[in-house]
Backbone as a printed PyTorch tensor [residue, N CA C, xyz], in Angstrom:
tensor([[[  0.8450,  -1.1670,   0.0000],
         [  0.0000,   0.0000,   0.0000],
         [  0.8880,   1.2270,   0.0000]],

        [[  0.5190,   2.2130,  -0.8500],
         [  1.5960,   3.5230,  -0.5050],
         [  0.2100,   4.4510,   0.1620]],

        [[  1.0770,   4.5630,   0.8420],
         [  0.5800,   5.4670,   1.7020],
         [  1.1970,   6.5560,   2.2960]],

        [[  2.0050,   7.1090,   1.6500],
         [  2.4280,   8.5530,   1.7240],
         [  1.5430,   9.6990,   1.4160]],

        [[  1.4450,  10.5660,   2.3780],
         [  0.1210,  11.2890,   2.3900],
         [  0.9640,  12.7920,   1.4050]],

        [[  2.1710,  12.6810,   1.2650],
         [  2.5900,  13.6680,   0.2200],
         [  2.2800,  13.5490,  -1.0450]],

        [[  2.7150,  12.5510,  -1.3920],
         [  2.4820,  11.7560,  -2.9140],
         [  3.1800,  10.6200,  -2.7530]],

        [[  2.4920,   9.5200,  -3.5020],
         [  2.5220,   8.3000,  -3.3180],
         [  3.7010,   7.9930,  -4.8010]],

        [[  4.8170,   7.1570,  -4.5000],
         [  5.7460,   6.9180,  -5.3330],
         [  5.6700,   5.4360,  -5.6760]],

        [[  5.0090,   5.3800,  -5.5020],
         [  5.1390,   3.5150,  -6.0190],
         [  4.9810,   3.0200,  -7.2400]],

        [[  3.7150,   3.3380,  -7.6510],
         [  3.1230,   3.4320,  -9.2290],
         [  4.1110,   4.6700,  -9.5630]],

        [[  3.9670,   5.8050,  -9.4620],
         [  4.8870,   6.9560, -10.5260],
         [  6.7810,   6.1880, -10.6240]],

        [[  6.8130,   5.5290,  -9.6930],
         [  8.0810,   5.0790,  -9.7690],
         [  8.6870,   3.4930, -10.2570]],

        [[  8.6330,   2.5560,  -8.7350],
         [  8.9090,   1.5590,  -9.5440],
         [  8.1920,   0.4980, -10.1030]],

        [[  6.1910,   1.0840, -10.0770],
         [  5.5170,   0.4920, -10.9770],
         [  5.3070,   1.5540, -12.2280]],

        [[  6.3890,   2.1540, -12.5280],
         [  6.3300,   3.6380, -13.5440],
         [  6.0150,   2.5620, -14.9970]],

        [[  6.7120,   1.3870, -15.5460],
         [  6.3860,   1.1320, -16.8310],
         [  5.6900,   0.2910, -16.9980]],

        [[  4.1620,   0.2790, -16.1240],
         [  3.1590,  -0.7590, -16.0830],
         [  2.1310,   0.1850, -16.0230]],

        [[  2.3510,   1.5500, -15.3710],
         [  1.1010,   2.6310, -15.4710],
         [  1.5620,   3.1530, -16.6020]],

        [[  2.6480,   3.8060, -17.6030],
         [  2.8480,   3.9420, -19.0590],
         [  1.9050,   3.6360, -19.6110]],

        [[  2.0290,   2.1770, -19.8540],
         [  1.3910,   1.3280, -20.8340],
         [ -0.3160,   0.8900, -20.4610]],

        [[ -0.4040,   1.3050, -19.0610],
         [ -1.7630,   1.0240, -18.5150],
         [ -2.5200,   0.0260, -17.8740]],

        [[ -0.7450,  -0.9040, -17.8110],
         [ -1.8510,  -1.7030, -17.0830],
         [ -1.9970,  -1.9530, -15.3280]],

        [[ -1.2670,  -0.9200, -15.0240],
         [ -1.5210,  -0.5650, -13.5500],
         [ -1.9050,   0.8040, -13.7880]],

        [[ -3.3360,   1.7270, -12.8710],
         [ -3.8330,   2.7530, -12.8350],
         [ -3.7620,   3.5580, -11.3780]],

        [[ -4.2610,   4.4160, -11.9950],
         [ -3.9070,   5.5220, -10.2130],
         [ -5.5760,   5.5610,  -9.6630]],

        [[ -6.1470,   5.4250, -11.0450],
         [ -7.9010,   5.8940, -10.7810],
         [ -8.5220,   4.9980,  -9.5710]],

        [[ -8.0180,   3.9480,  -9.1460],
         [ -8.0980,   2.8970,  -7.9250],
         [ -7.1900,   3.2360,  -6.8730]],

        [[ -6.8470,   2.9060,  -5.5420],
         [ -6.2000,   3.2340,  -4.3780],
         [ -6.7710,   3.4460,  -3.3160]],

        [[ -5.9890,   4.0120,  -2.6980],
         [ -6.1890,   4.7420,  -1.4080],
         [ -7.3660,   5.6640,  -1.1850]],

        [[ -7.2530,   6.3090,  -2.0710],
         [ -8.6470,   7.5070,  -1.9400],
         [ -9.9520,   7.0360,  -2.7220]],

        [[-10.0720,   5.7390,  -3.7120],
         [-11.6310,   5.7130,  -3.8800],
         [-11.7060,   4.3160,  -2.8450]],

        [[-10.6080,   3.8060,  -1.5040],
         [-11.0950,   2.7190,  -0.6890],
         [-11.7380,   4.3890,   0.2000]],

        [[-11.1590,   5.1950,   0.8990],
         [-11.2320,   6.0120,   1.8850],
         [-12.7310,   6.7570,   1.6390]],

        [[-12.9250,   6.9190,  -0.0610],
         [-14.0130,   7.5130,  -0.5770],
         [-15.4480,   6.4980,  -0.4250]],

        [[-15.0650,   5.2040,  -0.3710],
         [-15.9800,   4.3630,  -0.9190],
         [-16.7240,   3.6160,   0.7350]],

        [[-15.4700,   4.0490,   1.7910],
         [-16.0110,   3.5450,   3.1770],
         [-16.2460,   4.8720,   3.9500]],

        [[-16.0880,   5.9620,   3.2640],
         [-16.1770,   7.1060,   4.3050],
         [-17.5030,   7.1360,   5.4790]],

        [[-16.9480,   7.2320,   6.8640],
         [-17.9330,   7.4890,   7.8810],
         [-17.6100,   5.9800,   8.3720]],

        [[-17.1110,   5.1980,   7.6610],
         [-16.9920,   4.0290,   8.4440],
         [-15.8780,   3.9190,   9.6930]],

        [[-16.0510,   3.7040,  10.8070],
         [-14.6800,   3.6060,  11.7100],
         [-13.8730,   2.2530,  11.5250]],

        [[-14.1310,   0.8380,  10.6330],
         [-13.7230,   0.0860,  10.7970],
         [-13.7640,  -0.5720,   9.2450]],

        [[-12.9550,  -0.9650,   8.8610],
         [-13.2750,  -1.0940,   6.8730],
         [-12.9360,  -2.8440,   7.0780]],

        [[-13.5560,  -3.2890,   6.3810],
         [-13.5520,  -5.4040,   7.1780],
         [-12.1900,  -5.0190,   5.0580]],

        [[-11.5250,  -6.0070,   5.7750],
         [-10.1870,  -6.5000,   4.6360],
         [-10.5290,  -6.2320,   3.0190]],

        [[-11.8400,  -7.2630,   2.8030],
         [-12.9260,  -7.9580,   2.2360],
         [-12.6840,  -6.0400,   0.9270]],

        [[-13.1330,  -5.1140,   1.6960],
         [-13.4690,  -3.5070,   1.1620],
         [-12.4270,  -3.0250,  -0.0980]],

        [[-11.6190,  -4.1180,   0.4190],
         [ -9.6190,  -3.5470,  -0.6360],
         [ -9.6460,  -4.1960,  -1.8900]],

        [[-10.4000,  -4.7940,  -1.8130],
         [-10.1520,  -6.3260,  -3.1990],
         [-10.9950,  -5.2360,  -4.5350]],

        [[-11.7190,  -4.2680,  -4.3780],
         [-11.5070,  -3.8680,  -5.8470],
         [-11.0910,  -2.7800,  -6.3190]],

        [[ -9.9110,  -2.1900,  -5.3660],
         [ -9.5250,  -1.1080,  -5.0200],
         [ -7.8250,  -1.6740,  -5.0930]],

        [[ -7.5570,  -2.6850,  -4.9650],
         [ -6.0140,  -2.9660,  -5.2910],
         [ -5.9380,  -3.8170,  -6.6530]],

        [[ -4.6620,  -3.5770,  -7.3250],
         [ -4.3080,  -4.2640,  -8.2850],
         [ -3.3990,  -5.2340,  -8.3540]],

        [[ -2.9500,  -5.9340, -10.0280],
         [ -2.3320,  -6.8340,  -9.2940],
         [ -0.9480,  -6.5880,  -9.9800]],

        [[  0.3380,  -6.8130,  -9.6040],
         [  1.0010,  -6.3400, -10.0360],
         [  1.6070,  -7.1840, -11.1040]],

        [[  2.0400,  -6.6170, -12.5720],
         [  2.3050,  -7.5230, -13.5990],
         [  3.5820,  -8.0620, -13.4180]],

        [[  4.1540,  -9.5960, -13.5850],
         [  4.7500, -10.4300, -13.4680],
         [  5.7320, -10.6580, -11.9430]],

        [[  4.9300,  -9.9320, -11.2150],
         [  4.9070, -10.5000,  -9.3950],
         [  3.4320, -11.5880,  -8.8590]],

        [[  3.9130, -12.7750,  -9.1830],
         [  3.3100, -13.4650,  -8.3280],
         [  2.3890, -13.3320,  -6.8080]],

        [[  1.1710, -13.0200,  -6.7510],
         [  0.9710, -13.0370,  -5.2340],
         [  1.3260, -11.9100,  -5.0090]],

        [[  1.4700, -10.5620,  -5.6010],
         [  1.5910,  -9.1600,  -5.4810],
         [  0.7410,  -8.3620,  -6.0870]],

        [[  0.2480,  -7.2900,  -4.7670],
         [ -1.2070,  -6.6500,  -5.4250],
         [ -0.7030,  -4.9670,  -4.5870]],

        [[ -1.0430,  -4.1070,  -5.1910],
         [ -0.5740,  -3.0820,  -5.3020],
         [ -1.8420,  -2.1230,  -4.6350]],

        [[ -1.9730,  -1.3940,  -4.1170],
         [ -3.0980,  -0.4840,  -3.8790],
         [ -2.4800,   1.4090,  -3.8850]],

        [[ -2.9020,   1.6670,  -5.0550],
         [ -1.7610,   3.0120,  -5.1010],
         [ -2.5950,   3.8350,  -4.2350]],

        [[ -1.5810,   4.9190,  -3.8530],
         [ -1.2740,   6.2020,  -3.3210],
         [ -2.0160,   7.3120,  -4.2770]],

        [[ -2.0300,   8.7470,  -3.2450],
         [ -2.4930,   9.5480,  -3.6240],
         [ -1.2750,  10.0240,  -4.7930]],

        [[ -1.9140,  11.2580,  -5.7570],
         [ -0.6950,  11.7130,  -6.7480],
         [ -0.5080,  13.2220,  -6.2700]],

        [[ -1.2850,  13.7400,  -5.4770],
         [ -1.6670,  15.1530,  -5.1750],
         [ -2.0440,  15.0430,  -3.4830]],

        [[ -0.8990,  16.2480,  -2.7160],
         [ -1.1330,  16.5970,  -1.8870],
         [ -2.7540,  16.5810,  -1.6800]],

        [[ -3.6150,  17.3320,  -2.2050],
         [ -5.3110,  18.0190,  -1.8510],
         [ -6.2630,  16.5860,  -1.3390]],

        [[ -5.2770,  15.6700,  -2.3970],
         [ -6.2810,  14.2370,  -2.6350],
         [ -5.9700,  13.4050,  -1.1800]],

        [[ -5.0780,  13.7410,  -0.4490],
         [ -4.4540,  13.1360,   1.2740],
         [ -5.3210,  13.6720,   2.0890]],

        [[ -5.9060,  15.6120,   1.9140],
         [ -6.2740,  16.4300,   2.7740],
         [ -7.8250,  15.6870,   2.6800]],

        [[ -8.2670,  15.6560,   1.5680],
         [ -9.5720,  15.3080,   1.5600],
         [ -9.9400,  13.8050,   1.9860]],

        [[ -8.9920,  13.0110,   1.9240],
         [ -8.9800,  11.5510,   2.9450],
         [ -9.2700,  12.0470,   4.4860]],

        [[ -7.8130,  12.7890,   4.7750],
         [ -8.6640,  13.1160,   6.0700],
         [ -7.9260,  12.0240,   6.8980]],

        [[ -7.6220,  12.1280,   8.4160],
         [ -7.3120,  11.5640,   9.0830],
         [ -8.6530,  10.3550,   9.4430]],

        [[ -9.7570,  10.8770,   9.1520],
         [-11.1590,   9.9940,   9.1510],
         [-11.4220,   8.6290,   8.3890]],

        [[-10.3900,   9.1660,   7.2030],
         [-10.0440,   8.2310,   6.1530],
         [ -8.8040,   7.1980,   6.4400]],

        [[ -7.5730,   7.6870,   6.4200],
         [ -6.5170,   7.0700,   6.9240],
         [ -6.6440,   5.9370,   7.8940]],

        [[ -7.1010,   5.9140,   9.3140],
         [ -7.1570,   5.2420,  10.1630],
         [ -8.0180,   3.8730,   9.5830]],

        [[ -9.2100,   4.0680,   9.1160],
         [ -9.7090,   3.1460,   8.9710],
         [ -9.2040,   1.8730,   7.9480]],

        [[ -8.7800,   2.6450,   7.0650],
         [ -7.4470,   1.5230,   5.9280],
         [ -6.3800,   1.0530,   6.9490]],

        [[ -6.1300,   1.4350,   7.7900],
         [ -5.2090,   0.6830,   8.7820],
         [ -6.0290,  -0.4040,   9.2540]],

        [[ -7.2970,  -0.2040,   9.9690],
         [ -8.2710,  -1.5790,  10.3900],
         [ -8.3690,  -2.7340,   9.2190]],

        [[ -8.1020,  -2.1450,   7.7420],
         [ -8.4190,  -3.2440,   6.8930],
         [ -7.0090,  -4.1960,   6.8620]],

        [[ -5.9470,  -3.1270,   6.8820],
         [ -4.8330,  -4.1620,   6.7290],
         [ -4.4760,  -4.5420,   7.6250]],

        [[ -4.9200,  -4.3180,   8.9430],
         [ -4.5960,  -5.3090,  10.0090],
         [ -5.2970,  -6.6900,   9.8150]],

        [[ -6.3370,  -6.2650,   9.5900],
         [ -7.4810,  -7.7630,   9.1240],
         [ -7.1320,  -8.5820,   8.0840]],

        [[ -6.4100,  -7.6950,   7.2450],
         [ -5.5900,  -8.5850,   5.8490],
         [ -4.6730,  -9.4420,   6.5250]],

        [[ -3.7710,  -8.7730,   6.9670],
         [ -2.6620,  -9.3970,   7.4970],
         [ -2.7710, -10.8950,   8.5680]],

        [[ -4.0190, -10.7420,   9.1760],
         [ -4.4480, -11.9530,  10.2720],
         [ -4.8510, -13.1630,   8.7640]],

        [[ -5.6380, -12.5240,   8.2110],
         [ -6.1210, -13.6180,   7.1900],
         [ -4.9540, -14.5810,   5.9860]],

        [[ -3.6080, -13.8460,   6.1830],
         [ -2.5870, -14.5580,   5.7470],
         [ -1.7560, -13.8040,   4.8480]],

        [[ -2.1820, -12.6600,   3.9720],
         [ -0.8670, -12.7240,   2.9490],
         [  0.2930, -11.4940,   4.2750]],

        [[  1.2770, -10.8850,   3.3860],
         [  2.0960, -10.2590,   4.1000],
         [  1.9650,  -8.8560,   3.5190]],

        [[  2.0240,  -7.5840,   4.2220],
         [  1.2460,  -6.1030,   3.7570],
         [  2.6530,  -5.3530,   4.0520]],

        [[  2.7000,  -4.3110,   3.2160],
         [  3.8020,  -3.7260,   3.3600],
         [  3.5860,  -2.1150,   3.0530]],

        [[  3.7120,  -1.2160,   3.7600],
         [  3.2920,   0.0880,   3.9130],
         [  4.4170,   0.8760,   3.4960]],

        [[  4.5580,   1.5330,   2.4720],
         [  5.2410,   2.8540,   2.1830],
         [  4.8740,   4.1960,   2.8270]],

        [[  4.9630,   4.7380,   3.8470],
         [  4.1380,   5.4660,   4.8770],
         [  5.3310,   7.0200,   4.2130]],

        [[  5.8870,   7.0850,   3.5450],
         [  6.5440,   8.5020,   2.8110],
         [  7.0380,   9.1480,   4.6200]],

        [[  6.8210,  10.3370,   4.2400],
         [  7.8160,  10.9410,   4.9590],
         [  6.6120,  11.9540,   5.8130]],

        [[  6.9020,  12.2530,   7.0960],
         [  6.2520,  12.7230,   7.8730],
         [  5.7010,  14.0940,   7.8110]],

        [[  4.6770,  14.4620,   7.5790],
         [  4.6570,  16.2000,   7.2630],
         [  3.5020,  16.6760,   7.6760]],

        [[  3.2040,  17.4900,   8.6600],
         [  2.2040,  18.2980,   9.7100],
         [  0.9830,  18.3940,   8.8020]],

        [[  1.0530,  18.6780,   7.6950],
         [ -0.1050,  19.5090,   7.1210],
         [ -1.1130,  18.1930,   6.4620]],

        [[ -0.3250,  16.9470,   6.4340],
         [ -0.8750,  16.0200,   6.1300],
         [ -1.4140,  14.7520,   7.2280]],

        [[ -0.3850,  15.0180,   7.9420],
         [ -0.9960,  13.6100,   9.4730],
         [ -2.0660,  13.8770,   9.9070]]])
């Protein structure tokens, strides 16, 4: 999951020549899971599966991109954030292994 609330580098970077060509997108992520459970305090795992992708020629690797724009973090909202943490804790009990790109710390976004 990238989850850098500055901008998310994962897709722009080292999934950069799979969003090129299209077959990894930004239009899915972080902000239409945060958009799609908003008001919820608790998001069940189950909420991520059409909101992550899968990543091309990684086995058993699924990608859930990051914001591309500061505004698009503000409007998640700390309301938003927390609750994608409840999902991947619940992922993580159910078996695969989750790995958080959490970017770099910055006031205007935590």
């Amino acid at each position: 999951m990238d989850a850098d609330p500055a901008r998310g580098s994962l897709v722009p970077g080292w999934l950069s020549r799979w969003w090129v060509d299209g077959r990894i997108t930004t239009e899915t992520g972080v902000a239409t899971v945060a958009a799609a459970t908003r008001g919820m305090t608790s998001v069940p795992a189950e909420a991520l599966a059409g909101h992550s992708q899968d990543v091309p020629h990684a086995r058993h690797v699924r990608v859930l991109s990051g914001v591309l724009h500061r505004e698009q973090s503000l409007a998640i909202g700390s309301d938003g954030w927390h609750p994608l943490g409840s999902a991947l804790r619940d992922l993580t009990i159910s078996g695969p292994d989750v790995l958080i790109d959490a970017g770099r710390r910055d006031p205007q976004t935590s």
